[in-house]
KOLMI-749746 format. One record per residue (C-alpha): x, y, z; residue number from 1. Coordinates in nm, 2 decimals, decimal comma, m for minus. Last residue first. Example, Ala and Ser with C-alpha at 12.3 -4.5 7.8 and 13.67 -1.06 7.14 Angstrom:
# KOLMI-749746
east_north_up_i
1,37_m0,11_0,71_2
1,23_m0,45_0,78_1
This chain:
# KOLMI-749746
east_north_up_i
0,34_5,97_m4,53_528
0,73_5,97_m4,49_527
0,88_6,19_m4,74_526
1,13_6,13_m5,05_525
1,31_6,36_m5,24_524
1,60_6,26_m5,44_523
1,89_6,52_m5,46_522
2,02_6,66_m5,80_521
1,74_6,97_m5,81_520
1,89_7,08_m5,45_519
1,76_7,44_m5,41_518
1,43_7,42_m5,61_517
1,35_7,10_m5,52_516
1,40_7,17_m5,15_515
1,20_7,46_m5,14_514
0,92_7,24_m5,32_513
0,92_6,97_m5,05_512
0,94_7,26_m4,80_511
0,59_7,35_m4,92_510
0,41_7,09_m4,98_509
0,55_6,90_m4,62_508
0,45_6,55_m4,54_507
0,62_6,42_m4,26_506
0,99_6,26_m4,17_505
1,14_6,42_m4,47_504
1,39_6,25_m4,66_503
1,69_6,44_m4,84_502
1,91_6,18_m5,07_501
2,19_6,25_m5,25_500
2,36_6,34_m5,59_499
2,61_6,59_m5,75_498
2,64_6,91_m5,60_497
2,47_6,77_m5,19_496
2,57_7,04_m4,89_495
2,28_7,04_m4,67_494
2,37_7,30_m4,35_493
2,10_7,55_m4,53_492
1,86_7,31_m4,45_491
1,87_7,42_m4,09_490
1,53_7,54_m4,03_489
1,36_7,20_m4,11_488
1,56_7,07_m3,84_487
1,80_6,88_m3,93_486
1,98_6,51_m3,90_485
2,27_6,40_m4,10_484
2,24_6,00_m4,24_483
2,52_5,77_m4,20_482
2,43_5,66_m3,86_481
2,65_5,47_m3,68_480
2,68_5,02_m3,66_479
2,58_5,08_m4,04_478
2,33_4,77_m4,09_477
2,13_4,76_m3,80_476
2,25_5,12_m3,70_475
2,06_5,28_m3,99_474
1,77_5,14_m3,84_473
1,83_5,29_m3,53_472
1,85_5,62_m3,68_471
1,54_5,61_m3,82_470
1,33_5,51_m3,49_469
1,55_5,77_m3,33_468
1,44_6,05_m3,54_467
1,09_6,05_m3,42_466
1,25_6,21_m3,09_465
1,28_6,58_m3,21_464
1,66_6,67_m3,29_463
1,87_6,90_m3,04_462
2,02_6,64_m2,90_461
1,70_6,46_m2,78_460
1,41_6,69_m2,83_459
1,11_6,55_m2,73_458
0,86_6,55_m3,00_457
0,71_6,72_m3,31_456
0,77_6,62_m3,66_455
0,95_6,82_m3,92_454
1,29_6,61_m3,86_453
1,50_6,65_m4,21_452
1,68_6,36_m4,28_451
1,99_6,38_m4,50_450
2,20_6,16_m4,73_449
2,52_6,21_m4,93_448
2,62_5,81_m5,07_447
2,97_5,76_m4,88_446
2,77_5,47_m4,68_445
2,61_5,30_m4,96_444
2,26_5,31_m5,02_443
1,97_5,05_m4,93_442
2,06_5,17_m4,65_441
1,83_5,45_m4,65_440
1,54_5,26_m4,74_439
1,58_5,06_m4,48_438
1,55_5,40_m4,26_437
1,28_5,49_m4,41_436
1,11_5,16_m4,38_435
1,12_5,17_m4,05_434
1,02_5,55_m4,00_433
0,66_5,41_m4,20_432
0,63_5,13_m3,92_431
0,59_5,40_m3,65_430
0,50_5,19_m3,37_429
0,12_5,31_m3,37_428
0,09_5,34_m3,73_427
0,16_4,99_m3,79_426
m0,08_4,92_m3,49_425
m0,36_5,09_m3,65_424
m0,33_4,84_m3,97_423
m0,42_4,55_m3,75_422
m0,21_4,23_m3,78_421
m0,06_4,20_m3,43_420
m0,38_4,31_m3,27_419
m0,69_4,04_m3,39_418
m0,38_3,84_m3,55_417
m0,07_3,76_m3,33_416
m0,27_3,91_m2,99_415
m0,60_3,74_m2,98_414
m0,54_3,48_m3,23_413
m0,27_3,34_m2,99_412
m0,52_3,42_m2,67_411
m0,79_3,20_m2,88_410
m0,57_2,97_m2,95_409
m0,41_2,92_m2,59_408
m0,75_2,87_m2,47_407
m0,91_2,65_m2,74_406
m0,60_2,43_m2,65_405
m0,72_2,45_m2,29_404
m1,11_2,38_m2,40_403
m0,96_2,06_m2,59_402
m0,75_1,93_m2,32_401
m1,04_2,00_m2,10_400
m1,32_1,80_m2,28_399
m1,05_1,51_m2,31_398
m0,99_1,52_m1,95_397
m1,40_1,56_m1,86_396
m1,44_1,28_m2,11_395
m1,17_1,01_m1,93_394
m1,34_1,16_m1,61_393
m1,66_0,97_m1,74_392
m1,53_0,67_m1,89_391
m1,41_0,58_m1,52_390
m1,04_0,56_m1,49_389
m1,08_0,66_m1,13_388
m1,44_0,74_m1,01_387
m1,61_1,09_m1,13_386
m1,86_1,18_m0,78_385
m1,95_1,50_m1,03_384
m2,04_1,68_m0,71_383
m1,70_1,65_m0,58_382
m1,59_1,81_m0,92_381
m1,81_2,10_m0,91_380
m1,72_2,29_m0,60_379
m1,32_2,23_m0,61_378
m1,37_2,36_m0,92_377
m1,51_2,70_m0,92_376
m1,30_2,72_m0,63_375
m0,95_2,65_m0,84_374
m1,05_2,88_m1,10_373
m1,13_3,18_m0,90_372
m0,79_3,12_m0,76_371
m0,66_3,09_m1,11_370
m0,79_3,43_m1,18_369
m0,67_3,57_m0,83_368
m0,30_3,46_m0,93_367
m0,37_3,66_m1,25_366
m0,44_3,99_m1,12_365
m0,17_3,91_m0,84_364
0,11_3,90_m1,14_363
m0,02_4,20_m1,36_362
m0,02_4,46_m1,09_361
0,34_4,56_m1,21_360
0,21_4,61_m1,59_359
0,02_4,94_m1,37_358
0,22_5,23_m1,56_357
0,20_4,96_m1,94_356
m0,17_4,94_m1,86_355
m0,31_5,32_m1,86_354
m0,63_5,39_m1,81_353
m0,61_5,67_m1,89_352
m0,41_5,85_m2,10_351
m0,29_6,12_m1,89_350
m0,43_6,15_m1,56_349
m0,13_5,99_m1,34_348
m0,20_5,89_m0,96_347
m0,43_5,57_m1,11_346
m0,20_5,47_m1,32_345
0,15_5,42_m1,06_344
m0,15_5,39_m0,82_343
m0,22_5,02_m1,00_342
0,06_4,88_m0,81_341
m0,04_4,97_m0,51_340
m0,37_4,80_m0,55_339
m0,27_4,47_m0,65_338
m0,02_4,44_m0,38_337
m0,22_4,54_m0,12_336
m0,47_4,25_m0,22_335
m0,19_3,99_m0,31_334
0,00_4,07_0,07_333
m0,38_4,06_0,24_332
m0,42_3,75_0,10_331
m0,09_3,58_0,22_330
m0,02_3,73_0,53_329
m0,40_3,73_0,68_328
m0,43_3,33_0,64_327
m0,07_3,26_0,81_326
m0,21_3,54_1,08_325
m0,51_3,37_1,15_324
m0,69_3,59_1,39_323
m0,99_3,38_1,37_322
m1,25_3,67_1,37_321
m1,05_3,96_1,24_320
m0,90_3,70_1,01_319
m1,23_3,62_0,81_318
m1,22_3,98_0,69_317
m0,86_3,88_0,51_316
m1,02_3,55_0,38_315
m1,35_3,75_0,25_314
m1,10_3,96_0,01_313
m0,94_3,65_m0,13_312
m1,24_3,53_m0,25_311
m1,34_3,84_m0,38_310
m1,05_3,90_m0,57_309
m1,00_3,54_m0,71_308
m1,42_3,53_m0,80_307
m1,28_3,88_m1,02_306
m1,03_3,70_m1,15_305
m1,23_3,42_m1,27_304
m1,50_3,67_m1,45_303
m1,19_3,78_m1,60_302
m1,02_3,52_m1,73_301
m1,34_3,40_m1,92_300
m1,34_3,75_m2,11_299
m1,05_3,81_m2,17_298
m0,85_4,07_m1,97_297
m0,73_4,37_m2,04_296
m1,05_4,51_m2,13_295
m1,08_4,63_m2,50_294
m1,08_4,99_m2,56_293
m0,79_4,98_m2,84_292
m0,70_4,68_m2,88_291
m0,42_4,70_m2,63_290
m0,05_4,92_m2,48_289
0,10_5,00_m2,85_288
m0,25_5,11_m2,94_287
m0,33_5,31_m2,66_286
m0,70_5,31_m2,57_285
m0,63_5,12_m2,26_284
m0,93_4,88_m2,12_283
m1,32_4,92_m2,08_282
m1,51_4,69_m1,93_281
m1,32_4,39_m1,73_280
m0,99_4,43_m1,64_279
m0,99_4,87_m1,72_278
m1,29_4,91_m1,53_277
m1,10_4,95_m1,18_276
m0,86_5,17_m1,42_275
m1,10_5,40_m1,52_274
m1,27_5,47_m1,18_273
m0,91_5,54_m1,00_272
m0,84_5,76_m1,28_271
m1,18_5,94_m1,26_270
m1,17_5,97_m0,89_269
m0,80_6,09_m0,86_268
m0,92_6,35_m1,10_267
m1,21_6,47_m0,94_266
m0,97_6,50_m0,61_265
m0,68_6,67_m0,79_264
m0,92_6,92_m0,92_263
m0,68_7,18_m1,11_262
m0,42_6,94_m1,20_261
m0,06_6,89_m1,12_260
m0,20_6,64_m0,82_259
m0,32_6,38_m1,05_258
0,02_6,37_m1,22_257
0,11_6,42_m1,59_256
0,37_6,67_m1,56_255
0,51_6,54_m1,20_254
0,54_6,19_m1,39_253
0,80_6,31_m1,66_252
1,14_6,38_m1,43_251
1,05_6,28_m1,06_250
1,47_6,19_m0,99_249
1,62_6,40_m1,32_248
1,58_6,74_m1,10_247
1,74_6,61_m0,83_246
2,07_6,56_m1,00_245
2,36_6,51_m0,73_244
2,09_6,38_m0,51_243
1,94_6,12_m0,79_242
2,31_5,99_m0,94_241
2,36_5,89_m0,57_240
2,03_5,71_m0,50_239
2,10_5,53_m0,85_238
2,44_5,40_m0,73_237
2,30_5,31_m0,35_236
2,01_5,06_m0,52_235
2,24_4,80_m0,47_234
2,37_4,89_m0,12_233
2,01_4,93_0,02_232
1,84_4,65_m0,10_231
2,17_4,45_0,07_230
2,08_4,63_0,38_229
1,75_4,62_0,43_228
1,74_4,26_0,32_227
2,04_4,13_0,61_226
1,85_4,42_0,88_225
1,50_4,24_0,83_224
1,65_3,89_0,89_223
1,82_4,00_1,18_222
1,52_4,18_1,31_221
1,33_3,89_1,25_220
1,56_3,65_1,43_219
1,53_3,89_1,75_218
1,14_3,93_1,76_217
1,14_3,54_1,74_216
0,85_3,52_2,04_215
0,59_3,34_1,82_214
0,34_3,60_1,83_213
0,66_3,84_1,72_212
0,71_3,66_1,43_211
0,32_3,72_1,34_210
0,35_4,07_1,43_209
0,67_4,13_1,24_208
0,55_3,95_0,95_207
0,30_4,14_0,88_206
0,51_4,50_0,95_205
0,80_4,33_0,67_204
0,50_4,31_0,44_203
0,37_4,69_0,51_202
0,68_4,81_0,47_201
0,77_4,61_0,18_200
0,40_4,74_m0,02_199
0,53_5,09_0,05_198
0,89_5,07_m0,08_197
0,72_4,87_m0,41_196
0,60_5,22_m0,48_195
0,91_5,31_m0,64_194
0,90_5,05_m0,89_193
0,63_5,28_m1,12_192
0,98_5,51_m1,20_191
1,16_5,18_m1,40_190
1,42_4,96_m1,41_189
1,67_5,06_m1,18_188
1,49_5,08_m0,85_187
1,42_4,68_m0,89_186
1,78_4,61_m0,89_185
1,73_4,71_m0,49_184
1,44_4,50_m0,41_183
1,59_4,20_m0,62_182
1,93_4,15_m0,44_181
1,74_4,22_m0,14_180
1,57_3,90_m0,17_179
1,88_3,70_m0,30_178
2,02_3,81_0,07_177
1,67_3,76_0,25_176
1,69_3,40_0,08_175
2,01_3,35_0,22_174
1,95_3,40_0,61_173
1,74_3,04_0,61_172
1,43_3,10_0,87_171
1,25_2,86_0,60_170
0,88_3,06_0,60_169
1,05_3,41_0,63_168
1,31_3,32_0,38_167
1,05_3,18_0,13_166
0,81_3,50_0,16_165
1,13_3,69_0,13_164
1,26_3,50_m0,23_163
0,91_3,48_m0,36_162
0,86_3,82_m0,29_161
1,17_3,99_m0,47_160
1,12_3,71_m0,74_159
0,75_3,87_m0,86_158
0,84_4,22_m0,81_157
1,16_4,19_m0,99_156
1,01_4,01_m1,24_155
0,65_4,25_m1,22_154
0,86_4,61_m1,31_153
1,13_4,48_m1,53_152
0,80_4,48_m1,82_151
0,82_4,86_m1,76_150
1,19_4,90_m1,94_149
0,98_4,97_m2,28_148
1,17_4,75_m2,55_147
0,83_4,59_m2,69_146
0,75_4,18_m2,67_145
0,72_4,11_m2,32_144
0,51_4,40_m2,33_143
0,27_4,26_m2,55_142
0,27_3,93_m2,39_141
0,19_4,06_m2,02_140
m0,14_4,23_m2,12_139
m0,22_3,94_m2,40_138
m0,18_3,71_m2,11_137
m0,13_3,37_m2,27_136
0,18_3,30_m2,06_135
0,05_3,49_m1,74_134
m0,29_3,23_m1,75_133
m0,07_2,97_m1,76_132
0,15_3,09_m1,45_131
m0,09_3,14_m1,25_130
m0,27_2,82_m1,32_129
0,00_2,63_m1,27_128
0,06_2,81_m0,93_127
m0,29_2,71_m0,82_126
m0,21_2,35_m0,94_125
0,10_2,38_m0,72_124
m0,06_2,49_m0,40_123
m0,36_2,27_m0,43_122
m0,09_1,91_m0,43_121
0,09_2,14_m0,12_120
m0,24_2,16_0,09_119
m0,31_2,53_0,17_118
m0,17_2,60_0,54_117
m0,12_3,01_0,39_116
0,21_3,02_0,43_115
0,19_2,71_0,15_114
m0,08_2,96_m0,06_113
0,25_3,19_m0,05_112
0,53_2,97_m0,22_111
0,28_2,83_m0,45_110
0,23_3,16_m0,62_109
0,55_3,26_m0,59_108
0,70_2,98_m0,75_107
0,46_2,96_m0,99_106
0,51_3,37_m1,04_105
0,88_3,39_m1,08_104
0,83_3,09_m1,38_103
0,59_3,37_m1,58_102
0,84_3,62_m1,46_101
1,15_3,45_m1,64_100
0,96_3,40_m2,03_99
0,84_3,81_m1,95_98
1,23_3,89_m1,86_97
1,30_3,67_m2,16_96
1,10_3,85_m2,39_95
1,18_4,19_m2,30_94
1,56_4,16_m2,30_93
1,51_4,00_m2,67_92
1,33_4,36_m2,76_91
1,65_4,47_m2,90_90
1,75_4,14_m3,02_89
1,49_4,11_m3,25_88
1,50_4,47_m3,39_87
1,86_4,39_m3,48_86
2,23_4,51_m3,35_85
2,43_4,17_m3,31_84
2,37_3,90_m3,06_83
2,57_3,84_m2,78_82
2,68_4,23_m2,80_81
2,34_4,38_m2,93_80
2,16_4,19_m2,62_79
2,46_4,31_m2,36_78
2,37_4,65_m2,47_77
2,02_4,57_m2,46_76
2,08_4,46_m2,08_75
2,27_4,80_m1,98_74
1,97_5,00_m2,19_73
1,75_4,80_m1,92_72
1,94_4,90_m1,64_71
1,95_5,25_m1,70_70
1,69_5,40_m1,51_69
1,50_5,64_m1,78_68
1,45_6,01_m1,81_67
1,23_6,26_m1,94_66
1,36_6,14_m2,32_65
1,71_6,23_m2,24_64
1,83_6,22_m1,86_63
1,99_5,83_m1,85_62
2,04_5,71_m1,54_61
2,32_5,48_m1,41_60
2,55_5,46_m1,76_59
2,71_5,13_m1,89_58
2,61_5,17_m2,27_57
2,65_5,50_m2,45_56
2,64_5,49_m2,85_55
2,49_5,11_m2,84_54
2,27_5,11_m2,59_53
2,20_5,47_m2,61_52
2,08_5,41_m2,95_51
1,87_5,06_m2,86_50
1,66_5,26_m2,58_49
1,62_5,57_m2,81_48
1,45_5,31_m3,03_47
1,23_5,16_m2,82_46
1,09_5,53_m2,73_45
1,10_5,61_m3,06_44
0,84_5,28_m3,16_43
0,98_5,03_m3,37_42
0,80_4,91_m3,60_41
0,56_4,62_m3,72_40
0,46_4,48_m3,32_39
0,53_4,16_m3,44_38
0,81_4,16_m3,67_37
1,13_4,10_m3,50_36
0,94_3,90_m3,20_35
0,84_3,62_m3,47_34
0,74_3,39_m3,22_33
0,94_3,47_m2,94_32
0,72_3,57_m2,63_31
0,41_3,40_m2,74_30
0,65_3,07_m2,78_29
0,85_3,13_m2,46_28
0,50_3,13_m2,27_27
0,40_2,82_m2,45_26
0,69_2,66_m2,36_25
0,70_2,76_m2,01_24
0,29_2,63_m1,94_23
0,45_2,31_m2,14_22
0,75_2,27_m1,90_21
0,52_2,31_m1,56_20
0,24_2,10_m1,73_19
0,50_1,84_m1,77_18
0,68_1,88_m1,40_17
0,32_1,85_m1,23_16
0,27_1,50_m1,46_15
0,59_1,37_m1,29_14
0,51_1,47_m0,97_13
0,17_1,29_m0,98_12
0,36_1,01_m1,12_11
0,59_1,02_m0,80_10
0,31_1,03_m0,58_9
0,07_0,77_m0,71_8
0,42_0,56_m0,70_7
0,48_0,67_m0,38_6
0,10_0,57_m0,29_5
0,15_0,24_m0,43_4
0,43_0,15_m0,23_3
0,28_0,23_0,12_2
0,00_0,00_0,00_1
């Protein structure tokens, strides 16, 4: 008897490790699968991020573009270096991060529901679901796929609380170390981080109470110092660069801030409003961010997550009558954390709502959906009274296999097709500066070429920022660019007798025919 159950056990295990590999497989698949071309374009910001990764890599901060950490441009660096300056290895950093965070949140997931006394066989098909319904996130897919330095936000979250929840559980010193490790890279990936200080507070104060219950008020404090510390000395380099340049440390999000406007409480209301409907009504506008409008979730996944979230909810009231602290931890942690990391949004009024500022609520979104799951059927199998190897449950696995599949196809169609092939999104990362800039090296690099800049943006050298998309380009096959930049007020700095190229970033009539008329033996082109 003893025998068979280790053998139940072992296969269990076995099958556990299979869905582990597949849920990672298809997360690596929507991560990967033809990352070069889906989104079409490269957005400026991306861009800007691949420049400076190749012009200036190694730096702590970078001011240009209202400002950006500058561990990400570190990684593309290391990207272009392993793998040679393309649009697919520019967003590589991206996709694994998103590959490494869907794995960060099974272990997480199932790390927590074991504080919280759930049975270790529940634990680990909770995680599973986690982590699937991460993988086929359209939410976490896209940015998995872009070079905004956002998608950082939920891995470092995600391991940063695996690794403390596990230290606190094990009382093993190292875990707080690897812990720390996390909080403080964390502060150099990107502003919405921040407000992870506030949800570690309020973690470190639960388990403070509950350690002190047990009379281990000294180990804790150890414990506490170790994290403090190491967080503290790896997020010291960024803390420097900010007090000898304070005005880089707030940089765009004081512009676009609830509190910069008129009626800071009407707006905190509306932004708070928007994103609460953002899951299941009425999601980001934002091309590069969704289908336009759609809610974040779909559809399924969201009735689910909203079961999670009320589930979890009635567990944290249940505690002020059991004062079950290893029941509070766990779901009060996923409800706190789900809210603070929505503020980066929900404090902001510009484009709202906004998913790529609250990407770092993404992991406890999902670990309520597959806690929604895991109710709906722990309720309806029981009832069901399935025997083993009865033809019955052989139907109800076939019947799920097949709904799974429709799942992942559905999601798949979702993002590669309903989005990935939409006309609006070519527009929205700038396909047409793309083929500019292929179009420019299609010529040699002695050939006399010159782009002039008529569109709007953030100047970044002097040149607006739609000229990084171009210039990047021009680095995939130049290593520099060969093109000179202008503003339309500087054409008189063009020097072409014999032949060259002058592009224009927009449609112009009459600088077109300026042009003409002073360089009759250049080519004129214009992006539309």
């Amino acid at each position: 008897m003893i025998k068979k159950t280790q053998n139940s056990k072992l296969k269990a295990q076995k099958y556990h490790i299979f869905f582990l590999l597949a849920i990672l497989g298809i997360a690596i698949f929507f991560r990967f699968w033809k990352l070069g071309d889906i989104p079409s374009g490269v957005y400026p910001d991306e861009a800007i991020n691949g420049n400076q990764a190749i012009s200036n890599p190694g730096k702590i901060f970078y001011p240009e573009n209202n400002g950006r950490e500058g561990l990400f441009i570190n990684l593309i660096a290391l990207s272009f270096s392993l793998f040679g300056i393309s649009i697919w290895s520019l967003r590589f950093v991206s996709a694994v991060t998103g590959v490494l965070t869907v794995f960060g949140l099974y272990l997480l997931t199932k790390e927590i529901l074991r504080i919280a006394n759930c049975q270790l066989r529940i634990a680990q098909n909770i995680a599973l679901l986690s982590a699937f319904f991460l993988a086929t996130s359209f939410w976490h897919t896209n940015f998995s796929r872009i070079a905004f330095r956002a998608i950082l936000v939920p891995f470092f979250l995600t391991f940063l609380f695996y690794f403390l929840f596990r230290g606190f559980r094990t009382q093993k010193i190292w875990n707080f170390v690897v812990s720390g490790v996390f909080f403080g890279l964390g502060f150099h990936s990107y502003i919405a981080y921040r407000l992870a200080i506030f949800l570690v507070i309020w973690v470190l104060i639960l388990w403070g109470i509950f350690y002190k219950k047990q009379g281990l008020q000294k180990i804790f404090l150890k414990f506490t110092i170790a994290f403090l510390l190491i967080a503290f000395f790896v997020a010291l380099p960024l803390g420097i660069y900010f007090l000898q340049n304070p005005q880089d440390f707030i940089s765009r999000a004081a512009g676009v801030s609830i509190f910069a406007q008129k009626e800071p409480l009407k707006a905190f209301g509306k932004s708070l409003i928007a994103h609460l409907l953002m899951f299941n009504f009425r999601g980001d506008f934002n091309w590069r961010h969704n289908i336009s409008g759609k809610p974040l979730l779909f559809w399924p996944v969201g009735i689910l997550f909203l079961i999670g979230l009320g589930y979890s909810t009635t567990k944290v009231f249940q505690f002020l009558k059991r004062k079950n602290y290893q029941i509070l931890i766990p779901y009060c942690f996923l409800l706190s954390w789900w809210f603070v990391m929505l503020l980066p949004g929900i404090l902001t009024i510009e484009g709202i709502p906004h998913s790529l500022r609250t990407i770092g609520a993404s992991p406890p979104t999902f670990i309520f959906a597959a806690i929604g799951l895991h109710l709906i059927f722990s309720k309806a199998l029981p009832k069901l009274n399935l025997r083993p190897r009865s033809l019955a449950k052989i139907g109800l696995s076939v019947a799920l296999l097949i709904l799974i599949a429709s799942f992942v196809f559905s999601q798949y169609w979702r993002y590669f097709w309903l989005w990935g092939k939409n006309p609006e999104v070519e527009g929205a990362f700038t396909k047409s500066y793309v083929e500019l800039g292929r179009y420019l090296n299609s010529f040699s690099s002695d050939f006399k070429k010159y782009v002039i800049v008529n569109k709007p943006g953030v100047l970044v050298n002097g040149i607006p920022m739609p000229s990084q998309t171009v210039e990047f380009i021009e680095r995939t096959k130049f290593k520099e660019p060969q093109a000179i930049y202008l503003l339309p007020e500087n054409i008189e700095k063009i020097k072409i007798e014999k032949g060259g190229i002058i592009a224009l970033i927009g449609y112009d009539e009459k600088l077109l025919k300026e042009l003409s008329e002073k360089f009759p033996k250049a080519i004129l082109i214009y992006v539309k």
